[in-house]
MDTraj code that builds the backbone (N, CA, C; nanometers):
import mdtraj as md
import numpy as np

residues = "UNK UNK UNK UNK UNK UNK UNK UNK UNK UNK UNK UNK UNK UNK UNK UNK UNK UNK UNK UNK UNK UNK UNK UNK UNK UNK UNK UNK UNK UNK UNK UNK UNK UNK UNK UNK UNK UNK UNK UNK UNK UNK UNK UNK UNK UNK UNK UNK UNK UNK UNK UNK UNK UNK UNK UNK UNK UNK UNK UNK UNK UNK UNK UNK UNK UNK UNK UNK UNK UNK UNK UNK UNK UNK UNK UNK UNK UNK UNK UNK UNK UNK UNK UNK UNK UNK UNK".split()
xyz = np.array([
    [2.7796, -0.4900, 1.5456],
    [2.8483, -0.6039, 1.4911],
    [2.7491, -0.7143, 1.4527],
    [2.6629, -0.7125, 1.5469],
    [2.5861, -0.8219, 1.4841],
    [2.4623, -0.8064, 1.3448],
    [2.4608, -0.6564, 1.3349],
    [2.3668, -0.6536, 1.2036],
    [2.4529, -0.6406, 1.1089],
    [2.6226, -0.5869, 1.1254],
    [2.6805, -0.6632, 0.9885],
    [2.6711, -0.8171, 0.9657],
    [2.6855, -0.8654, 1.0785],
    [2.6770, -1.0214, 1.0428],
    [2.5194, -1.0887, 0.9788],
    [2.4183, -1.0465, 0.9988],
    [2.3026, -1.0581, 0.9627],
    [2.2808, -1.0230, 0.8201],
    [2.3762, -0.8840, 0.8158],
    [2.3389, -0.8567, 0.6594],
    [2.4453, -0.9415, 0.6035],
    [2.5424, -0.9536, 0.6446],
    [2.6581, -1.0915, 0.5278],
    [2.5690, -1.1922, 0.5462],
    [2.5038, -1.2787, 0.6019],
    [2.4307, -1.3742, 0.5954],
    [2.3258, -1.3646, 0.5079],
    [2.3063, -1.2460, 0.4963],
    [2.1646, -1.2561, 0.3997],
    [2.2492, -1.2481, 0.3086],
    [2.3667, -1.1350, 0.2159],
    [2.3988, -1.1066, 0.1070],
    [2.4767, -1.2430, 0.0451],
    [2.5144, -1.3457, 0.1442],
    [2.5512, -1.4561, 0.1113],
    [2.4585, -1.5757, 0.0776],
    [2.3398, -1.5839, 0.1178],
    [2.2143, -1.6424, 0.1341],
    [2.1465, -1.5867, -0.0113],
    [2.1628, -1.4708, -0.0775],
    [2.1343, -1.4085, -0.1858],
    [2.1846, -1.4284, -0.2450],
    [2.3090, -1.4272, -0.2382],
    [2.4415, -1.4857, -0.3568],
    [2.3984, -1.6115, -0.4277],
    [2.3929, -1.7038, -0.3115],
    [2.3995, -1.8486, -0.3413],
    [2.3170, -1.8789, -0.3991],
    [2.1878, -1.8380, -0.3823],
    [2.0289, -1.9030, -0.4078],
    [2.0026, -1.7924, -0.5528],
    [2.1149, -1.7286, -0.6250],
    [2.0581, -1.6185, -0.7156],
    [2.0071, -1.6932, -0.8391],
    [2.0841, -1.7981, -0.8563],
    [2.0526, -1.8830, -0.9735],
    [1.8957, -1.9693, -0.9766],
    [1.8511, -1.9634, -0.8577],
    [1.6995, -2.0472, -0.9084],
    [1.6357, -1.9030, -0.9596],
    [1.5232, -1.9655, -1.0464],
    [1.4488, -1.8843, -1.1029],
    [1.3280, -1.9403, -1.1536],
    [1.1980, -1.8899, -1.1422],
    [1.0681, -1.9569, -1.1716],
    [1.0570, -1.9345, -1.3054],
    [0.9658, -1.9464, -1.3900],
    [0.8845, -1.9694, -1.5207],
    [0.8768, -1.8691, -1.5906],
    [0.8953, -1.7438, -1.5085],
    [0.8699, -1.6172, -1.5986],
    [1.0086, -1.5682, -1.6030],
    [1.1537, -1.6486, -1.5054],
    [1.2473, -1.6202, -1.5271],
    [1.2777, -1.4856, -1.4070],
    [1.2208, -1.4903, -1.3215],
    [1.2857, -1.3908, -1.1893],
    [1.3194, -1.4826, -1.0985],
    [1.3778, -1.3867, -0.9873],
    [1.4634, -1.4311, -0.9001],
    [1.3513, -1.5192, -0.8367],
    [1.3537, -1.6133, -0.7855],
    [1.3048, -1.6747, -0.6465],
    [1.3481, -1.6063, -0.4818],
    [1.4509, -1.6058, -0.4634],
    [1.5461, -1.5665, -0.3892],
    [1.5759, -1.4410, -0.3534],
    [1.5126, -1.3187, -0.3259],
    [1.5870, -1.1746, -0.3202],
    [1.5685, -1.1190, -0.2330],
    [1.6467, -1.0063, -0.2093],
    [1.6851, -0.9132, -0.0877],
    [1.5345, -0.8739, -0.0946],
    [1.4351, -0.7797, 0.0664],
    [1.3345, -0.7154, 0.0405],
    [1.3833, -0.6396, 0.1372],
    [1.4905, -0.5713, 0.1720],
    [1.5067, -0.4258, 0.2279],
    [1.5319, -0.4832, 0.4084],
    [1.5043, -0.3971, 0.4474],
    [1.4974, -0.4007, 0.5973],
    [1.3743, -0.3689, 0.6832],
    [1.3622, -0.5188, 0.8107],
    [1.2544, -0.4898, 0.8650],
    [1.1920, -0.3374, 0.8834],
    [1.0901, -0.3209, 0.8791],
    [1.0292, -0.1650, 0.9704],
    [0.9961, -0.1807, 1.1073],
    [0.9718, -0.3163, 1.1503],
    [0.9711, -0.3554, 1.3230],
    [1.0863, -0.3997, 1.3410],
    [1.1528, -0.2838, 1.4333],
    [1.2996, -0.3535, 1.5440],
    [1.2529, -0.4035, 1.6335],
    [1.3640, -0.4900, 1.6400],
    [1.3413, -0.6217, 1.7457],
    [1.4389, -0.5741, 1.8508],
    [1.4008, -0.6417, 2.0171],
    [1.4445, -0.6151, 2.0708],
    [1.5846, -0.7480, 2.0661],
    [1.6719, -0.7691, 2.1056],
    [1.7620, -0.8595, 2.1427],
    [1.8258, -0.8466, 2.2221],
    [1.8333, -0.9193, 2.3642],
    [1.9047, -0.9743, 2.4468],
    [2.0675, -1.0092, 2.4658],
    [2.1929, -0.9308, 2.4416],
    [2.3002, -1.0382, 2.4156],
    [2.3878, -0.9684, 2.5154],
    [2.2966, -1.0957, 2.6303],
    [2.4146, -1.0546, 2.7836],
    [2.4248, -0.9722, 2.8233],
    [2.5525, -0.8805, 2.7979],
    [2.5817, -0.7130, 2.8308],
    [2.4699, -0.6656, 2.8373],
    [2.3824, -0.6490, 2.7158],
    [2.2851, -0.5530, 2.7000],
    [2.1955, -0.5503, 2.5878],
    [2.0742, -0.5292, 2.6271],
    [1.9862, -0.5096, 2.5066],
    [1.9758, -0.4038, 2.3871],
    [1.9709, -0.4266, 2.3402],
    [1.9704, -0.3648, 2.1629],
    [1.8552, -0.3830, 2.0909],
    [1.8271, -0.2801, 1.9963],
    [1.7063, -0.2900, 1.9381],
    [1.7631, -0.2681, 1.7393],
    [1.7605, -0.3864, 1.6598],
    [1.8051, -0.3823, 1.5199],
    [1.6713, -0.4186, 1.4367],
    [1.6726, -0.3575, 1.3342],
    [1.6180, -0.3134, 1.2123],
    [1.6590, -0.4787, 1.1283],
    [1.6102, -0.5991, 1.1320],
    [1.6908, -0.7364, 1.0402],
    [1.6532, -0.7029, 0.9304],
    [1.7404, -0.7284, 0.8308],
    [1.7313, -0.7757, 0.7008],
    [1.6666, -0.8901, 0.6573],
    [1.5674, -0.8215, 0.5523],
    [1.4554, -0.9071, 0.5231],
    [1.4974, -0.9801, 0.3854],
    [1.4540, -1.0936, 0.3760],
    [1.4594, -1.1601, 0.2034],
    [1.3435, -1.2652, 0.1566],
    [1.2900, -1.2087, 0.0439],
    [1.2064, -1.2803, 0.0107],
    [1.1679, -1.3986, -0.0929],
    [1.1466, -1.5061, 0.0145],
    [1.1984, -1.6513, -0.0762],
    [1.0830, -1.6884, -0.1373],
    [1.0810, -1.7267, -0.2640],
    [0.9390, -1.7521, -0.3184],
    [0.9413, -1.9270, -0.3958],
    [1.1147, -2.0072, -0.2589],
    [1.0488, -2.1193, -0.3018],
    [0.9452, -2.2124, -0.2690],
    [0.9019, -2.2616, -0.3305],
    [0.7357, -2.3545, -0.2608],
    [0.7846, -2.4505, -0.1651],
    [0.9540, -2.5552, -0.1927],
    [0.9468, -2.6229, -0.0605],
    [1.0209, -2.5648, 0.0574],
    [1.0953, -2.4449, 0.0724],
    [1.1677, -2.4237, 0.1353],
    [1.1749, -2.2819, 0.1670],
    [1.2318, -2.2394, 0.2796],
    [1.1923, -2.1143, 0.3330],
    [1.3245, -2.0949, 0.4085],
    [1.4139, -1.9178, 0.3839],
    [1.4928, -1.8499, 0.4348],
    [1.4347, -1.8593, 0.5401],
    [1.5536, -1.9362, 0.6371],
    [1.5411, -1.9159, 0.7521],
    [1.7145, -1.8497, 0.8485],
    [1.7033, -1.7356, 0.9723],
    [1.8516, -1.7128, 0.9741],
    [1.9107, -1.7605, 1.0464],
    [2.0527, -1.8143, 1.0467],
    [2.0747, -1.8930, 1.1521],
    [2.1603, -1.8086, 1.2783],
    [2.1837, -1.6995, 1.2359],
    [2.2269, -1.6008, 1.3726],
    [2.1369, -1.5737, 1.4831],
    [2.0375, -1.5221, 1.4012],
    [1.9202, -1.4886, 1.4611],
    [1.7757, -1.5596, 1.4528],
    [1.7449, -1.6859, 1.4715],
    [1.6225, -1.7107, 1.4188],
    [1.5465, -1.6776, 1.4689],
    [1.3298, -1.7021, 1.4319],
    [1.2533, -1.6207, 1.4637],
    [1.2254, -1.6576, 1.6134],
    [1.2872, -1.7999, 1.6409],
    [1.2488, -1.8650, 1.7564],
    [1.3097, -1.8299, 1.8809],
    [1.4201, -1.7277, 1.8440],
    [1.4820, -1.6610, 1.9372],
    [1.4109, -1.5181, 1.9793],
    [1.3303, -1.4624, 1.8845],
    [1.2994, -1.3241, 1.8980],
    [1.1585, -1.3658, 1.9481],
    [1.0627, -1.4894, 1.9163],
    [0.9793, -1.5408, 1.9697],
    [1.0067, -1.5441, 2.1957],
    [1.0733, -1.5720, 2.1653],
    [1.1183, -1.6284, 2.3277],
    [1.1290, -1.4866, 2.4108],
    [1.2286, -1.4074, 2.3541],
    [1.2727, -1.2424, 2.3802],
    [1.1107, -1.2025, 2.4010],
    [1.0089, -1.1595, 2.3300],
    [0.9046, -1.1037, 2.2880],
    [0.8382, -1.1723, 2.4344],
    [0.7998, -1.3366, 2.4525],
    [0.7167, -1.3612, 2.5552],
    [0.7761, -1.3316, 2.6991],
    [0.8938, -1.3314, 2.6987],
    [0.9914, -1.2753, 2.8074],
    [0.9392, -1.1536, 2.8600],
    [0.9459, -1.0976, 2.7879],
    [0.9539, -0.9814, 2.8225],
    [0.7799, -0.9118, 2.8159],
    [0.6931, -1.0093, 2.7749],
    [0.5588, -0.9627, 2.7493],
    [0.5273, -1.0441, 2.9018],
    [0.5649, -1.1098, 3.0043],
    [0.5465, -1.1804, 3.1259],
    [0.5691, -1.1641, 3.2091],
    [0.7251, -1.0424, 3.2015],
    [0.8296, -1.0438, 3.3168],
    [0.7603, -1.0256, 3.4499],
    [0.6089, -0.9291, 3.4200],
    [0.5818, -0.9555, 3.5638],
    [0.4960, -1.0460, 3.6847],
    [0.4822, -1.1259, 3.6006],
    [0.4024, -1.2030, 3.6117],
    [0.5097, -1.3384, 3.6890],
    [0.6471, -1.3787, 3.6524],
    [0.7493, -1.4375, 3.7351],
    [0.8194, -1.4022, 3.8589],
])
top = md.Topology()
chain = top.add_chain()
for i, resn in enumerate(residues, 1):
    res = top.add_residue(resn, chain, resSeq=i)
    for name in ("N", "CA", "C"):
        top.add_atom(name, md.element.get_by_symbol(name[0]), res)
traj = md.Trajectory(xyz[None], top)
């Protein structure tokens, strides 16, 4: 459930942003497939390991960021679990 929601977030995040376009007239904004590193995630019950959907933003001030999942969450997961024995 939650990597449908990740991918509607992106395909909506793609939708919206389809109309900018740079100088030569391509997208700024587009889908680039799916990670090849799964992430681990944490949610309560149980851990899971998903494949996120990637998109690649090529605007200069601003940067796809997700708000289901951000990186600062998989940041935290990653040192967690790179420490556990050490707590």
């Amino acid at each position: 459930m939650i990597l449908e929601a990740l991918e509607l977030e992106v395909e909506e995040s793609v939708k919206e942003l389809r109309h900018l376009r740079d100088e030569k007239g391509h997208a700024m904004v587009v889908r680039n497939g799916k990670s090849h590193h799964e992430r681990t995630v944490n949610l309560g019950a149980r851990t899971i390991s998903l494949g996120a959907p990637r998109v690649d933003d090529r605007r200069p001030d601003r940067r796809f960021t997700r708000s289901i999942l951000p990186p600062i969450c998989v940041d935290r997961l990653a040192l967690r679990r790179r420490y556990r024995c050490c707590t």
